[in-house]
The first five atom37 places (N, CA, C, CB, O) and aatype in JSON, in Angstrom:
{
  "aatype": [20, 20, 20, 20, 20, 20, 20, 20, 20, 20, 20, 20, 20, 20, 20, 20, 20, 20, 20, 20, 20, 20, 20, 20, 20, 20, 20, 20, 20, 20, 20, 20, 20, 20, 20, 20, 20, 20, 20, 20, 20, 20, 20, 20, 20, 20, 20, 20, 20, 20, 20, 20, 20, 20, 20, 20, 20, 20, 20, 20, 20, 20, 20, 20, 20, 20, 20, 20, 20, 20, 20, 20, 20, 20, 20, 20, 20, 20, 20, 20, 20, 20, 20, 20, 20, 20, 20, 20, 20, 20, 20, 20, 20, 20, 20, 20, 20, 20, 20, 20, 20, 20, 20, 20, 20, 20, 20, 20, 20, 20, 20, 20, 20, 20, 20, 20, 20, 20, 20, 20, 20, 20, 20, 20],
  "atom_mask": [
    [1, 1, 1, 1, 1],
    [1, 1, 1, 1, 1],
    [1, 1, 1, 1, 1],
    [1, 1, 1, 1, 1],
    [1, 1, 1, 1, 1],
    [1, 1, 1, 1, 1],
    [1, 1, 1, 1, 1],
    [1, 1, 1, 1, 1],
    [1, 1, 1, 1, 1],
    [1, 1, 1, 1, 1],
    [1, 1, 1, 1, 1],
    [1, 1, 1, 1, 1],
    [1, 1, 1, 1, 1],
    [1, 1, 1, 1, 1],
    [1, 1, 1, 1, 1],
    [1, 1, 1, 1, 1],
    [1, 1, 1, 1, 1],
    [1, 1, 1, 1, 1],
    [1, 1, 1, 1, 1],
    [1, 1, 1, 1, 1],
    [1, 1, 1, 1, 1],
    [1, 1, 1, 1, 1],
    [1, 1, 1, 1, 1],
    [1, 1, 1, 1, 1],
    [1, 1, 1, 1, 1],
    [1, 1, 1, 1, 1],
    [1, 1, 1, 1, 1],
    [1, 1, 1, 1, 1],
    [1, 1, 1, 1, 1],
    [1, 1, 1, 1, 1],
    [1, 1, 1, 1, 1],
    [1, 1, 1, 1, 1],
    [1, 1, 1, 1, 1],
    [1, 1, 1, 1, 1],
    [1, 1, 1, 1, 1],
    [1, 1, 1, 1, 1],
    [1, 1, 1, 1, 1],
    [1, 1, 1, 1, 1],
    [1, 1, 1, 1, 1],
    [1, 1, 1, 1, 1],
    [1, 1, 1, 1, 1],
    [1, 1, 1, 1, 1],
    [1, 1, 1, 1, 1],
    [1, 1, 1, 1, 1],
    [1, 1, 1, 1, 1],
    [1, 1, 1, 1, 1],
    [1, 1, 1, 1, 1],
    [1, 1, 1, 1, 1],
    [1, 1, 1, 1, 1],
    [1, 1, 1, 1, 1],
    [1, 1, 1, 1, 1],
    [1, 1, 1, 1, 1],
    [1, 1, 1, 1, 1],
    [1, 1, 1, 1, 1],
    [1, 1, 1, 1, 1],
    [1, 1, 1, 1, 1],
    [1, 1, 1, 1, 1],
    [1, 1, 1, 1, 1],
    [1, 1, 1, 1, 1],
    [1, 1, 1, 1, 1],
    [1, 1, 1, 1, 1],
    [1, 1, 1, 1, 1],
    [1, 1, 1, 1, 1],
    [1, 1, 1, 1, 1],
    [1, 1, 1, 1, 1],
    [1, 1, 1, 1, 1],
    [1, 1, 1, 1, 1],
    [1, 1, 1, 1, 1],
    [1, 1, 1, 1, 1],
    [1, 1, 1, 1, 1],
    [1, 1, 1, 1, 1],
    [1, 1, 1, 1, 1],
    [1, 1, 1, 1, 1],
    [1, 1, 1, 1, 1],
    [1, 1, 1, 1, 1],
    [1, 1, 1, 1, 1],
    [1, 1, 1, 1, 1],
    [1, 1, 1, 1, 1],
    [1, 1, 1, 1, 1],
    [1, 1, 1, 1, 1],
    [1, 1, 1, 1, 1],
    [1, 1, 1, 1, 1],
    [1, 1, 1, 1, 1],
    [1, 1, 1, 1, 1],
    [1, 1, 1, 1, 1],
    [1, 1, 1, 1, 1],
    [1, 1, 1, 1, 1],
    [1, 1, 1, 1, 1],
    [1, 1, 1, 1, 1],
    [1, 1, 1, 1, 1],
    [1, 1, 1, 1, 1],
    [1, 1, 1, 1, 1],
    [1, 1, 1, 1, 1],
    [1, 1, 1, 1, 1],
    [1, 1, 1, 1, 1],
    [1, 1, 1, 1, 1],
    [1, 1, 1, 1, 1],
    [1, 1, 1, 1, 1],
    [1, 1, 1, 1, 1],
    [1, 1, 1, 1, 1],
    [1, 1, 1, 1, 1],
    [1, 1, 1, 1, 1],
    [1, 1, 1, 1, 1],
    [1, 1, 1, 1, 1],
    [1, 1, 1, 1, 1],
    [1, 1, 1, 1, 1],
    [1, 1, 1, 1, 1],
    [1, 1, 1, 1, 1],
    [1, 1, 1, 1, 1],
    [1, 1, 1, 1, 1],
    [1, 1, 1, 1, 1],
    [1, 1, 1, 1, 1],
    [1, 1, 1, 1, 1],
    [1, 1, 1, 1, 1],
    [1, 1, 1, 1, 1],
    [1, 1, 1, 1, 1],
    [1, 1, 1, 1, 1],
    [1, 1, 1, 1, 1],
    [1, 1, 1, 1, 1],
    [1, 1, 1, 1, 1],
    [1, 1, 1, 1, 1],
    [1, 1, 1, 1, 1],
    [1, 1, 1, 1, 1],
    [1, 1, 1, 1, 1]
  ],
  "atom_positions": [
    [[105.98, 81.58, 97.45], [105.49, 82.17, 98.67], [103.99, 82.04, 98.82], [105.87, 83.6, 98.72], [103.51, 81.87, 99.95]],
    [[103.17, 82.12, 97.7], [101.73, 81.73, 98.01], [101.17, 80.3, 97.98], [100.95, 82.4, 97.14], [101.96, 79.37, 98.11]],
    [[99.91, 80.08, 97.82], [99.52, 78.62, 97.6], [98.16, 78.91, 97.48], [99.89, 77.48, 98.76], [97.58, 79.72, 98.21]],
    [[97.6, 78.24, 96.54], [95.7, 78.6, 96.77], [95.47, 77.38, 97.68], [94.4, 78.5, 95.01], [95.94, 76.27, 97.92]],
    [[94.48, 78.23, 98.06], [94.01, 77.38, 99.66], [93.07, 76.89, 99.37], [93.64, 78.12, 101.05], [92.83, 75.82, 99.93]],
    [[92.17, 77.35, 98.46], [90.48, 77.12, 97.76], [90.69, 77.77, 96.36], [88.94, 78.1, 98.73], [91.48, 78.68, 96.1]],
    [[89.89, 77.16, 95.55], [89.24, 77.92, 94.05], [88.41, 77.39, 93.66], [89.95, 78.05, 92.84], [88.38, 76.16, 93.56]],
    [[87.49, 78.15, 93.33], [85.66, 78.43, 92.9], [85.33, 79.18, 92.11], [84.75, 78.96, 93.82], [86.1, 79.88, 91.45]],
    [[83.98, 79.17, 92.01], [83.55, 80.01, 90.38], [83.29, 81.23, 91.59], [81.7, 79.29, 88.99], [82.55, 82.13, 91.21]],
    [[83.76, 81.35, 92.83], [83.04, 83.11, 92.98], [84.99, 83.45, 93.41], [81.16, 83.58, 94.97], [85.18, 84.46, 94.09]],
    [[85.64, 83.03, 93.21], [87.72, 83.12, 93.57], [88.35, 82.3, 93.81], [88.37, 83.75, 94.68], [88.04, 81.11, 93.72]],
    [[89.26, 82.69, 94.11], [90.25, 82.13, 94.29], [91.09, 82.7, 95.99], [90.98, 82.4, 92.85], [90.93, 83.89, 96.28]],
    [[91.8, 81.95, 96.84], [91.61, 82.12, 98.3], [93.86, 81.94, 97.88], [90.18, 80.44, 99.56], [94.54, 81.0, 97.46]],
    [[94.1, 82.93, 98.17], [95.68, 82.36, 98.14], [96.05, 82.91, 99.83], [96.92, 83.3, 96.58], [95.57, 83.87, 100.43]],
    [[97.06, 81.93, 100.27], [97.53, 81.87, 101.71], [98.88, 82.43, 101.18], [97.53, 80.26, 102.62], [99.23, 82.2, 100.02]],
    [[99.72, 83.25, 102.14], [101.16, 83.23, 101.71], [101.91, 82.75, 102.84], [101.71, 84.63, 101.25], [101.21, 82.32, 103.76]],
    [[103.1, 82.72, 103.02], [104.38, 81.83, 103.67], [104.5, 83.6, 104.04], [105.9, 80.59, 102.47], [103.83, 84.64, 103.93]],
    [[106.28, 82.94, 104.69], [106.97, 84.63, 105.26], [107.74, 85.29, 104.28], [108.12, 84.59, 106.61], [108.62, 84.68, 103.67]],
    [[107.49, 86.5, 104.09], [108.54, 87.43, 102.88], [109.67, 88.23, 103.8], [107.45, 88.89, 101.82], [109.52, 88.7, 104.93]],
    [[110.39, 88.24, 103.27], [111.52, 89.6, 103.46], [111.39, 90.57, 102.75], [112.9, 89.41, 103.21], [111.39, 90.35, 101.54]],
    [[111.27, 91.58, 103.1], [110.42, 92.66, 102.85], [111.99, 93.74, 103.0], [108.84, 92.84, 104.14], [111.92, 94.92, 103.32]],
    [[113.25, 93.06, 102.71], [114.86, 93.78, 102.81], [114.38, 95.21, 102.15], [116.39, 92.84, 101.68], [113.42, 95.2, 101.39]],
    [[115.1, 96.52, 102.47], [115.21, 97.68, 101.46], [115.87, 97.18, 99.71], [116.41, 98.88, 102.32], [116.81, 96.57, 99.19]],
    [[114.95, 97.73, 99.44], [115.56, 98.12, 97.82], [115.63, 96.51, 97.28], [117.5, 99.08, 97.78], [116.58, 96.13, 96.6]],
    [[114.57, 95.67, 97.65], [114.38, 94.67, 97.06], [113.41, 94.39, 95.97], [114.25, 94.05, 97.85], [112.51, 95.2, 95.77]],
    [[113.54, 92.93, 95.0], [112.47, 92.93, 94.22], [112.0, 91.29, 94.76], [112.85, 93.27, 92.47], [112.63, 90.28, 94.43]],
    [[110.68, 91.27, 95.7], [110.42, 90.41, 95.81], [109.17, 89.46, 95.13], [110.54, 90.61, 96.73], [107.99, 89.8, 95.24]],
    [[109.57, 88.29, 94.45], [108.88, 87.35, 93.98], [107.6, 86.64, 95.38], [110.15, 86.3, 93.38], [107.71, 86.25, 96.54]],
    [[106.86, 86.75, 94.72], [105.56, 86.17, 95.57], [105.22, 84.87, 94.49], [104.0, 87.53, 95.77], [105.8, 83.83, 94.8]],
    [[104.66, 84.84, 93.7], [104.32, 84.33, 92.55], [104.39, 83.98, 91.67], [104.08, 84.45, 92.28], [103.21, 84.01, 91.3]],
    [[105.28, 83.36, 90.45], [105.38, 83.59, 89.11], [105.7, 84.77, 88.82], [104.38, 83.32, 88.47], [106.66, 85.24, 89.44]],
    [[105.0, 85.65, 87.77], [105.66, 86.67, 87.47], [105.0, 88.26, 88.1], [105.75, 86.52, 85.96], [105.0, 89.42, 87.69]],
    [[104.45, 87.55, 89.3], [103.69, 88.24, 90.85], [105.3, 89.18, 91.55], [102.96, 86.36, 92.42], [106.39, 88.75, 91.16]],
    [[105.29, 90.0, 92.21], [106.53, 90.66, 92.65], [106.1, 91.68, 93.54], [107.38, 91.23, 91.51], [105.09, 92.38, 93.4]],
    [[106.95, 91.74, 94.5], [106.91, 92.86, 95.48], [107.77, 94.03, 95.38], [107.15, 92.38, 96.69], [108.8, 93.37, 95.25]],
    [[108.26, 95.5, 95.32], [109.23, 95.94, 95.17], [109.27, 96.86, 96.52], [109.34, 96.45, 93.85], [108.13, 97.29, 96.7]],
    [[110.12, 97.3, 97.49], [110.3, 97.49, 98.38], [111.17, 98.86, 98.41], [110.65, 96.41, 98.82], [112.14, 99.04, 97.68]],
    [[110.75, 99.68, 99.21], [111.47, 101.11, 99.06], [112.85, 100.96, 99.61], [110.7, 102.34, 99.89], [113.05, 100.06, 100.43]],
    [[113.89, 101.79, 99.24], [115.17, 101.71, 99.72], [115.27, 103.18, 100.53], [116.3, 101.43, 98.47], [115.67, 104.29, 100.2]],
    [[114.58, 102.48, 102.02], [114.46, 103.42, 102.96], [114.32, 102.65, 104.27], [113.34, 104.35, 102.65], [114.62, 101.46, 104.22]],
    [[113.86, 103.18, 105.51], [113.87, 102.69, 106.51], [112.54, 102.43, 106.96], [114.56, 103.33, 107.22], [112.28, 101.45, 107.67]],
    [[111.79, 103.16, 106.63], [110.44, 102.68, 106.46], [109.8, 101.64, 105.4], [109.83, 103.72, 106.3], [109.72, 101.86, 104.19]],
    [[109.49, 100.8, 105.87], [108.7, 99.79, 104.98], [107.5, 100.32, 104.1], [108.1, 98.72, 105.9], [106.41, 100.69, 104.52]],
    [[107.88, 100.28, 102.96], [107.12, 100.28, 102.04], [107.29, 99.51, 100.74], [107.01, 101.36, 101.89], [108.41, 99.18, 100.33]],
    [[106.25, 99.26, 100.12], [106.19, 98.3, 98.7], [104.97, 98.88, 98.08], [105.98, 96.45, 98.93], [104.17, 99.75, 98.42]],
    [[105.13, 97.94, 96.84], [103.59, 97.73, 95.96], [104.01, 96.52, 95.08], [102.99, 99.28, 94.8], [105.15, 96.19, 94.75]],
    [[103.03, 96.05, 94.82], [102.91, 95.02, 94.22], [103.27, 94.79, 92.65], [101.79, 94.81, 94.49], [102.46, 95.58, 92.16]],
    [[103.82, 94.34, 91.77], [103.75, 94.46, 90.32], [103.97, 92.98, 89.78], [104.88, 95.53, 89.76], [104.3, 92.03, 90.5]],
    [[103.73, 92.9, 88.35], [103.94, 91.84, 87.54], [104.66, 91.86, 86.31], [102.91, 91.42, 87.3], [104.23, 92.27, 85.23]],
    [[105.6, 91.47, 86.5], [106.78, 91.06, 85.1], [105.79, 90.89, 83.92], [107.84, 89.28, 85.3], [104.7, 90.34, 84.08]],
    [[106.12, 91.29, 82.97], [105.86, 90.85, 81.47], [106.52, 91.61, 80.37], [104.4, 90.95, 81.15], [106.57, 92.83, 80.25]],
    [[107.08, 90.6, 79.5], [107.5, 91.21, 78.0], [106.61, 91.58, 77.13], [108.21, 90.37, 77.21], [105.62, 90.95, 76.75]],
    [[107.01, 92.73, 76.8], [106.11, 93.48, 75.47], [107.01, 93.4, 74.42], [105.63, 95.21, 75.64], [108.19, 93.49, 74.77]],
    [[106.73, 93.19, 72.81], [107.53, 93.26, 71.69], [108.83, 92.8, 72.47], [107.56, 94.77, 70.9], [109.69, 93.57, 72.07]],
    [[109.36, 92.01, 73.3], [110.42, 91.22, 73.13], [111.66, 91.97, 73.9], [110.64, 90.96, 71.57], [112.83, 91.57, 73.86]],
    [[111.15, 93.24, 74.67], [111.87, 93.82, 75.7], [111.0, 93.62, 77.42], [112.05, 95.51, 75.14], [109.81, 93.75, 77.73]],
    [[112.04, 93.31, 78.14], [111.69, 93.24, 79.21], [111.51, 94.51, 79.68], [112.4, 92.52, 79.83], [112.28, 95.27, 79.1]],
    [[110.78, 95.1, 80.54], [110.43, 96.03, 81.4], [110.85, 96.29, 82.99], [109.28, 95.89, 81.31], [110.66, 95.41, 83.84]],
    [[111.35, 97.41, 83.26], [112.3, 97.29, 84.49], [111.31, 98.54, 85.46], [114.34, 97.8, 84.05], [111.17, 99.74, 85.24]],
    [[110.67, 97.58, 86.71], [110.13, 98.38, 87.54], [111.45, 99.75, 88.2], [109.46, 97.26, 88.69], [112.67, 99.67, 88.24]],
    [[110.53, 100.88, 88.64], [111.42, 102.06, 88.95], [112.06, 101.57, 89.91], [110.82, 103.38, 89.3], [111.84, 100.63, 90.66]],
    [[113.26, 102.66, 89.76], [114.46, 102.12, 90.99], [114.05, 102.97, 92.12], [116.33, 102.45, 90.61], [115.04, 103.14, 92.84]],
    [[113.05, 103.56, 92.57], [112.83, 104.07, 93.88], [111.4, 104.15, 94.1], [113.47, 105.39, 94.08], [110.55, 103.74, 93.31]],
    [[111.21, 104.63, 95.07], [109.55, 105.05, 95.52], [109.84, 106.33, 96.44], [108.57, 103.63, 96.59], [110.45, 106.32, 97.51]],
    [[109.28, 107.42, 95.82], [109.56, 108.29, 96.05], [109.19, 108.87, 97.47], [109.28, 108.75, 95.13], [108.05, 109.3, 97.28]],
    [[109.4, 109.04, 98.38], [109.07, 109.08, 100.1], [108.88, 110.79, 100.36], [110.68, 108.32, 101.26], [108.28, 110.88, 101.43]],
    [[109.05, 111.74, 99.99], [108.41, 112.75, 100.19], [106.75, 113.26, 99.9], [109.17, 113.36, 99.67], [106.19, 113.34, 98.8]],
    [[106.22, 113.56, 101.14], [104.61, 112.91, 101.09], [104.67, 114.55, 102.0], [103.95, 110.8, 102.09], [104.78, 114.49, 103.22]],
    [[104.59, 115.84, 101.36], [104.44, 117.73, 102.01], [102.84, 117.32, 103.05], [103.91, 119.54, 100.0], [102.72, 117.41, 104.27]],
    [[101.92, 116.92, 102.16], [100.65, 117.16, 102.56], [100.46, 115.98, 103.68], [99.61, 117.16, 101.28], [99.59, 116.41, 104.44]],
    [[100.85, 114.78, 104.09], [100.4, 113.65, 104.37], [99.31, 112.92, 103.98], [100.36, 113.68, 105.29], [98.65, 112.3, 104.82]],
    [[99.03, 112.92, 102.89], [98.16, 112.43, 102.29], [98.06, 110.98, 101.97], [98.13, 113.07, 101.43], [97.09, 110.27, 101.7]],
    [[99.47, 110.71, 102.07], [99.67, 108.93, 101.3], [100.11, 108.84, 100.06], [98.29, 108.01, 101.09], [100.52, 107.77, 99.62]],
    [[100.08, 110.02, 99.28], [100.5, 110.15, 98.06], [102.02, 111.04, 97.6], [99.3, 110.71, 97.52], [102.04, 112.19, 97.17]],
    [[103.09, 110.27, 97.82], [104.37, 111.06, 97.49], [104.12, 112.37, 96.23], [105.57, 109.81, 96.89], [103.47, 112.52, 95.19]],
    [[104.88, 112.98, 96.9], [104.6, 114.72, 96.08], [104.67, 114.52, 94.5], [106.1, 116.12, 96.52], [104.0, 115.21, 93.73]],
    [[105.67, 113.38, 94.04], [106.22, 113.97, 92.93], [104.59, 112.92, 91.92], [108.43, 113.51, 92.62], [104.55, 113.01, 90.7]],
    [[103.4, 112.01, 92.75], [102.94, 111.73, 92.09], [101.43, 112.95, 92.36], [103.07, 110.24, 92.14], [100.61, 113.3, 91.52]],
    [[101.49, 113.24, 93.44], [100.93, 114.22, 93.82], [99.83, 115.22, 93.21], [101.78, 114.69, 94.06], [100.2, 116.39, 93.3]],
    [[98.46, 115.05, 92.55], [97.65, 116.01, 91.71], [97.61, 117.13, 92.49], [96.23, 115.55, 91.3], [97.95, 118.1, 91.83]],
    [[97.2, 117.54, 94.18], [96.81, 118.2, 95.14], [97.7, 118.12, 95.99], [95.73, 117.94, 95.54], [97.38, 117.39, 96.94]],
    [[99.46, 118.91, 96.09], [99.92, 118.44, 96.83], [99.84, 119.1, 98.06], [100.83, 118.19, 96.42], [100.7, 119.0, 98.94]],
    [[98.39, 120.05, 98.18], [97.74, 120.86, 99.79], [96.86, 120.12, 100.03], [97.05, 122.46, 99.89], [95.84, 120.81, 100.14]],
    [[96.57, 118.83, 100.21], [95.52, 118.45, 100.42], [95.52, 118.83, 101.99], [95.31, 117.07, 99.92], [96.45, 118.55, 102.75]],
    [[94.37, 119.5, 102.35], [93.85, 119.75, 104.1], [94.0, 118.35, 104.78], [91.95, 120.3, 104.33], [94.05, 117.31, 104.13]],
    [[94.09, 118.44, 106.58], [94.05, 117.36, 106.94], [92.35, 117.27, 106.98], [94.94, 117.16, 108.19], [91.55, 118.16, 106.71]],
    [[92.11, 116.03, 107.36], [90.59, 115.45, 107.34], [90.05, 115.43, 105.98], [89.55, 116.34, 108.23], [88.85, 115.46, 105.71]],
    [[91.27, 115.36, 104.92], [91.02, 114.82, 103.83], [91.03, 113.72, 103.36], [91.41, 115.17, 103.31], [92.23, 113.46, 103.44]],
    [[90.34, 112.47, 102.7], [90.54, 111.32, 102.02], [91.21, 111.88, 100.64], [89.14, 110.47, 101.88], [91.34, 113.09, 100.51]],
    [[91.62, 111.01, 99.63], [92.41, 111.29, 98.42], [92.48, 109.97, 97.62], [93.9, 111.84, 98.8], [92.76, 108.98, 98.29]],
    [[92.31, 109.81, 96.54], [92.28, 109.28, 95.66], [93.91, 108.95, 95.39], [91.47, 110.0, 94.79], [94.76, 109.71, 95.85]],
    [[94.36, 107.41, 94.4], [95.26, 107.41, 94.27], [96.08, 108.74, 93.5], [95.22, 106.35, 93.93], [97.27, 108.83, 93.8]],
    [[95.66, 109.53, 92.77], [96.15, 110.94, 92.4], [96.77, 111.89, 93.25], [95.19, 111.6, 91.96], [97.5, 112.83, 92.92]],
    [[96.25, 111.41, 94.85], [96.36, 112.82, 95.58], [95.11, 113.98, 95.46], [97.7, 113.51, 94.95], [95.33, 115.08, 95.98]],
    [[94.19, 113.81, 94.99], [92.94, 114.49, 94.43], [92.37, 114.48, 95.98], [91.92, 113.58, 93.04], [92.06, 113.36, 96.39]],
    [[92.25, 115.4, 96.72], [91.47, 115.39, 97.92], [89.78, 115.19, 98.07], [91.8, 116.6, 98.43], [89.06, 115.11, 97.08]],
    [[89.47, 115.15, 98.91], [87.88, 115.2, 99.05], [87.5, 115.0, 100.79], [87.12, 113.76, 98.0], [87.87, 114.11, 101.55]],
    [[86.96, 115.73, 100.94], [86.28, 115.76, 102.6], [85.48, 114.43, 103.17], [85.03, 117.05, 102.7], [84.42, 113.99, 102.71]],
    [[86.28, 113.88, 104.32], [85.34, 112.88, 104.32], [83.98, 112.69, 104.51], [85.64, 112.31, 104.9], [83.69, 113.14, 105.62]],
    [[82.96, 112.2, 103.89], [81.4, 112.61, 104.07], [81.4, 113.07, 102.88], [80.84, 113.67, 105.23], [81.21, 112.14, 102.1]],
    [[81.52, 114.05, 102.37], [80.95, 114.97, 101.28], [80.94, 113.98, 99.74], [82.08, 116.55, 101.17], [81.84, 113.77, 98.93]],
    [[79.67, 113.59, 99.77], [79.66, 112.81, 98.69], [79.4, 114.08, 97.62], [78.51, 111.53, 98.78], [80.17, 114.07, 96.66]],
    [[78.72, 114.84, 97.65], [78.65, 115.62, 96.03], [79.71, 116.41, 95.83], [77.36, 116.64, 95.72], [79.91, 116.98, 94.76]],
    [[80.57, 116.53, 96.99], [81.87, 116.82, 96.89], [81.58, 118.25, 96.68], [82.71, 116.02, 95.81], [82.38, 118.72, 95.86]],
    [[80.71, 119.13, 97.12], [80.45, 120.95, 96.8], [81.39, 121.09, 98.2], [78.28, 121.87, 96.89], [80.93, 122.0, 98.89]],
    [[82.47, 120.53, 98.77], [82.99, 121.35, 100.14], [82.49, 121.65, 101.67], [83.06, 122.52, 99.76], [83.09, 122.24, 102.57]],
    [[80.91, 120.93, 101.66], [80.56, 121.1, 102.9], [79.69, 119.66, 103.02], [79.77, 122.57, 103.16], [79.1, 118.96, 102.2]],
    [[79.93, 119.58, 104.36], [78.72, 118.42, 104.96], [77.43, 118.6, 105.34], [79.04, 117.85, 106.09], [77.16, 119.2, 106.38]],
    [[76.45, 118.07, 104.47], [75.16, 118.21, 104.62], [74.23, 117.46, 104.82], [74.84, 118.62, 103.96], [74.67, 116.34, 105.06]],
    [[72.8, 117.52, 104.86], [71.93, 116.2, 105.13], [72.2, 115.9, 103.15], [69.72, 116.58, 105.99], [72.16, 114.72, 102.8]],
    [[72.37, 116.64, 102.41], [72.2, 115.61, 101.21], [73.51, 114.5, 101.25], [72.19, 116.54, 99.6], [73.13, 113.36, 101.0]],
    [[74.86, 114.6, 101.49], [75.64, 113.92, 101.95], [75.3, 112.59, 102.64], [76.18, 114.67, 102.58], [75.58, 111.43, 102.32]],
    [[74.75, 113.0, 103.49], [74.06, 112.0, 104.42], [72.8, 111.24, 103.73], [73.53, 112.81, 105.75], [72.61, 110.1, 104.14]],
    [[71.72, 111.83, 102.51], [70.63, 110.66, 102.25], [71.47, 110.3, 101.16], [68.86, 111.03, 101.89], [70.9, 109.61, 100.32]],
    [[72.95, 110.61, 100.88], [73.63, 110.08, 99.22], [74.16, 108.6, 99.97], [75.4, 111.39, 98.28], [74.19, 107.47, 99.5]],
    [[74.56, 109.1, 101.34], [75.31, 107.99, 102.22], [74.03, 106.75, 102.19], [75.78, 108.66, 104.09], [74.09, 105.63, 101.68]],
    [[72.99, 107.35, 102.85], [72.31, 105.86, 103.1], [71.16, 105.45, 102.17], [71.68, 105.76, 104.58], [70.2, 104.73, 102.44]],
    [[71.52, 106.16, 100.84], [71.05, 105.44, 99.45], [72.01, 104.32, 99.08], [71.02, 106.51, 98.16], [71.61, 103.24, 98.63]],
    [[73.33, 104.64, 99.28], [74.17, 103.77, 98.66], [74.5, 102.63, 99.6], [75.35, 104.47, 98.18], [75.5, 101.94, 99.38]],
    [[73.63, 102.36, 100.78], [73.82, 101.42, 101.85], [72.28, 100.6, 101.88], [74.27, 102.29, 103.37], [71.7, 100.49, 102.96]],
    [[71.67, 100.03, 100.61], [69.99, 99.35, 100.61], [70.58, 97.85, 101.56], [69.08, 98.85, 98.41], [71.56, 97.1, 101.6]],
    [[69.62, 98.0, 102.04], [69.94, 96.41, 103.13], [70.07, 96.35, 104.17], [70.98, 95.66, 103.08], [69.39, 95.82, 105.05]],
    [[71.6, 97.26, 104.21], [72.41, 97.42, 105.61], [71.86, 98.11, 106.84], [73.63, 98.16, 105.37], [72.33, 98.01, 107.97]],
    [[70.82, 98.84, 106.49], [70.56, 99.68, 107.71], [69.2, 98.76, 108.28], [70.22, 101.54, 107.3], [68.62, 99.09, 109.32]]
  ]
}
């Protein structure tokens, strides 16, 4: 399904073809590259890669768990914060954080704001 399109010392550029993206599939992209696909009606996946350890194969989970209380993006059962407020961002954990609030104390402030355009030299 892929193909490198370009490769260089700063990457590598891969194009892909069309996938089927069926429920409750395990789809090959790559070699031992793979897609696994929720067995639901909503489309969802993530990406993984086959490999043997000590001489047993390894079997990606048979589901993806689709109950998401908070809407966060993060299904409950992987869930660190499963109240995250809305107008929250979240870490793959589910770990909430306000958007803006870089020192992360719970409120938006001008220090927020000179943490923001310290970490932006150039751009402004």
């Amino acid at each position: 399904m892929m193909r490198v399109t370009s490769a260089g010392s700063s990457g590598i550029t891969l194009k892909n073809g069309a996938a089927d993206l069926s429920q409750n599939a395990n789809v090959e992209i790559m070699g031992n590259m793979h897609f696994k696909v929720a067995d639901s009606d909503t489309v969802r996946f993530y990406p993984y890669v086959k490999r043997t350890i000590g001489g047993v194969s390894p079997t990606p989970p048979t589901y993806i768990p689709a109950k998401d209380s908070d809407r966060d993006g993060v299904p409950d059962t992987w869930d660190k914060e499963p109240d995250t407020p809305d107008g929250y961002r979240t870490d793959s954990d589910g770990r909430g954080q306000r958007w803006g609030d870089m020192n992360r104390d719970g409120r938006l402030t001008s220090v927020d704001a000179m943490m923001l355009l310290k970490m932006a030299p150039g751009s402004i």
